[in-house]
KOLKOLTI-972818 format. One record per residue: z, x, y of N, C-alpha, C in turn; residue number from 1. Coordinates in pm, whole numbers, always signed. Atoms other than C-alpha are relative to their C-alpha. Layout:
! KOLKOLTI-972818
NODE    n_z    n_x    n_y   ca_z   ca_x   ca_y    c_z    c_x    c_y pos
NODE      Z      X      Y      Z      X      Y      Z      X      Y NUM
...
***
This chain:
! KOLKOLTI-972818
NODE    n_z    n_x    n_y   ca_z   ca_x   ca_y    c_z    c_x    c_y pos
NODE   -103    -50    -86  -2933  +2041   +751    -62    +47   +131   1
NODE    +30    -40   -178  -2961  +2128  +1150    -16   +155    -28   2
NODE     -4   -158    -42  -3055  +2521  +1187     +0    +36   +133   3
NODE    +34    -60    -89  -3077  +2729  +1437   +106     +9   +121   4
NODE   -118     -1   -115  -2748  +2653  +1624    +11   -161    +52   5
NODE    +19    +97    -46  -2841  +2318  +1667    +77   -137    -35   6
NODE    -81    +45    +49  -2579  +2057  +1682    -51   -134    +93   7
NODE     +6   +223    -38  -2581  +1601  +1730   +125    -13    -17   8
NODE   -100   +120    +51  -2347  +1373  +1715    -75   -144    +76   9
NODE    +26   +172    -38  -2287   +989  +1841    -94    +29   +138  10
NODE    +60    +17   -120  -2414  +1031  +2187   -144    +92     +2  11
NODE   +152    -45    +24  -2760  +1196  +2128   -116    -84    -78  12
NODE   +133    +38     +1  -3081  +1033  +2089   -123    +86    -20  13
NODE    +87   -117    +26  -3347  +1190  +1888   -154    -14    -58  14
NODE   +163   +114    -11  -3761  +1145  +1883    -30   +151    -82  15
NODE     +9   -146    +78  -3877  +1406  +1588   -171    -20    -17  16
NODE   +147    -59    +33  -4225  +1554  +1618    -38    +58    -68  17
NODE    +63   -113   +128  -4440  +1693  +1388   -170    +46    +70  18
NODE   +128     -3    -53  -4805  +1838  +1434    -68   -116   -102  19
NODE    +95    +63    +99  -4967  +1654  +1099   +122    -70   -125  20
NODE    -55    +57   +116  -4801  +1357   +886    -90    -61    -58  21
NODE   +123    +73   +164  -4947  +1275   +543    +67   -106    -49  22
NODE   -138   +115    +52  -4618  +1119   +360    +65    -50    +85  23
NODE    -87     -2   -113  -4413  +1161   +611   +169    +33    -38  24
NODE   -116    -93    +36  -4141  +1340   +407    +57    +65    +71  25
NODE    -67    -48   -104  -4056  +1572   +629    +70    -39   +138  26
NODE    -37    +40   -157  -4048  +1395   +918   +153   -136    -22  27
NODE   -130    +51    +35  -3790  +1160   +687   +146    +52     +8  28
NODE    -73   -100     -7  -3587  +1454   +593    +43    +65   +123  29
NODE    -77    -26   -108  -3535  +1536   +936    +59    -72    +64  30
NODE    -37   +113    +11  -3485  +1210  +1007   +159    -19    -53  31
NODE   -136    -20    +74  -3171  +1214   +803    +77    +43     -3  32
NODE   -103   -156    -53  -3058  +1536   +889    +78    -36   +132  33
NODE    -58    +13   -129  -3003  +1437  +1270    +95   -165    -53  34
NODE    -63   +124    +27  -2848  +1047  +1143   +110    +41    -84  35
NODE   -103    -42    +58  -2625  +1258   +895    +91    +72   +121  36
NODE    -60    -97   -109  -2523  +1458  +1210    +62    -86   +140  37
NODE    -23    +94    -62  -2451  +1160  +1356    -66    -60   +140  38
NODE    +68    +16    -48  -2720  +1116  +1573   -134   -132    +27  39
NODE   +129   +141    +34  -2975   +800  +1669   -135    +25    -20  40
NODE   +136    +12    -16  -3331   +822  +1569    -66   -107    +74  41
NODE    +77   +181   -100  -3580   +609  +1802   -135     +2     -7  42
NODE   +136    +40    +70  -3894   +738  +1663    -44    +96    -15  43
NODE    +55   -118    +29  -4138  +1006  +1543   -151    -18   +101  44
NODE   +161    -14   -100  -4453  +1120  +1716    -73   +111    -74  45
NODE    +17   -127    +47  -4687  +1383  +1570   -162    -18    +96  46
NODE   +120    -59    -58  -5036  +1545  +1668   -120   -106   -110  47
NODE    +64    +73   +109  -5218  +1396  +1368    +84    -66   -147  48
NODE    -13    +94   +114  -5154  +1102  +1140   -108    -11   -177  49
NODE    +77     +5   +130  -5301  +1141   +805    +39   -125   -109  50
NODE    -61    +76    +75  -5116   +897   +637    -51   -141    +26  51
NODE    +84   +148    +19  -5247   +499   +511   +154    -75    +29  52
NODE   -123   +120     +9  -4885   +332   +514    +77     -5   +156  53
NODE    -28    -25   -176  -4798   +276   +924   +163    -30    -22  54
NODE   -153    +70     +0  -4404   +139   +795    +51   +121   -122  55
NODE    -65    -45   +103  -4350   +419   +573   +135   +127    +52  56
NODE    -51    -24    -79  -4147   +575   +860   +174    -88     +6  57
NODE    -33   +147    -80  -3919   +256   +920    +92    +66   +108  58
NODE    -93     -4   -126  -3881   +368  +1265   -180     +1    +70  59
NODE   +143    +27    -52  -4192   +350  +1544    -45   +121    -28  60
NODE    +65   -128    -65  -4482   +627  +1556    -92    +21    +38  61
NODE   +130    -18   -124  -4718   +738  +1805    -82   +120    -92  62
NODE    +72   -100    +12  -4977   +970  +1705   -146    +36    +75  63
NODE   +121     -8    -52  -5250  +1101  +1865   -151     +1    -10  64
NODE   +136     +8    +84  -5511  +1119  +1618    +17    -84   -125  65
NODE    -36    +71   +116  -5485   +872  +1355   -154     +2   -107  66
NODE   +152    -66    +94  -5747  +1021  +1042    +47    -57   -161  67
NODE    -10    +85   +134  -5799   +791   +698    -64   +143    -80  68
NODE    +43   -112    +93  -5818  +1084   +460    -36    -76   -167  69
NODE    -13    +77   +175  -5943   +951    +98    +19    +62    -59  70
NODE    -76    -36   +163  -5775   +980   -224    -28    -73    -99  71
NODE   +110    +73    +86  -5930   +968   -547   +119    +30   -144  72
NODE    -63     +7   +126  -5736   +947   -895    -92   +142    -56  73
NODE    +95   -110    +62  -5877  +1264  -1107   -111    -65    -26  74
NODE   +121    +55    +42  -6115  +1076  -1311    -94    -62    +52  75
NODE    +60    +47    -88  -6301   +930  -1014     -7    +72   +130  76
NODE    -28    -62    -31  -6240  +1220   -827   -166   +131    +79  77
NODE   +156    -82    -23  -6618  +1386   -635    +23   +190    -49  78
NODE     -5   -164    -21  -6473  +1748   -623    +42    +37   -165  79
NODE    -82    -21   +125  -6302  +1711   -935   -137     +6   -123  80
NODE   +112    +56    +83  -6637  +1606  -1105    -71   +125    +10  81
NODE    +88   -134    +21  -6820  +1921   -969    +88   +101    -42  82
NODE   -131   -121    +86  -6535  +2141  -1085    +48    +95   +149  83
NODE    -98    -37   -102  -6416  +2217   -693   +152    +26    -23  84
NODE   -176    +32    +50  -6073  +2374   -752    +89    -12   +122  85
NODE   -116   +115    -60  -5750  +2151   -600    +32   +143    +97  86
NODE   -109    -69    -69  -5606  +2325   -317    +97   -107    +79  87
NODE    -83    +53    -92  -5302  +2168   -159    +40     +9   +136  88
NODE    -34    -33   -163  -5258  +2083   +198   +123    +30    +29  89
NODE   -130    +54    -46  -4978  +2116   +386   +117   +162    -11  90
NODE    -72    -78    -21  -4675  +2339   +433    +59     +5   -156  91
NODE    -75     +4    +84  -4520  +2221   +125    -17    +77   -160  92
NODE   +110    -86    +87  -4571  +2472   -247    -14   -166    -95  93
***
């Protein structure tokens, strides 16, 4: 949903930034929010790209830093092997 007072419809055009996409969940979910509000998306932009899938968007996006982060299954896992414990990135719990 829109907060903050913040209202779309048909005639608005809307480019949703983020600082750091991994999934790019959020930047979907907002995505959705402004197209439910009846609004056009025309593309995302963020500060840093973390993310391997460039279409997982399906809309264009610019980023300024584009960073291949690796991901390891547990059992093949370096940190996991020395017994480093998991912290999760990100905004999300």
């Amino acid at each position: 949903m829109l907060r903050r007072g913040f209202t779309l419809g048909p005639d608005d055009r809307v480019v949703v930034i983020e600082d750091v996409i991994t999934t790019g969940l959020s930047t979907r979910e907002t995505c959705d929010a402004a197209q439910a509000a009846g609004a056009r998306v025309l593309g995302a932009g963020a500060i840093i790209d973390r993310g391997a899938d460039a279409a997982r968007l399906n809309i264009p996006l610019q980023a300024l830093v584009q960073m291949q982060v690796a991901a390891y299954q547990p059992e093949a896992c370096p940190l996991c092997a020395a017994g480093t414990p998991v912290v999760k990135p990100g905004s999300r719990a």
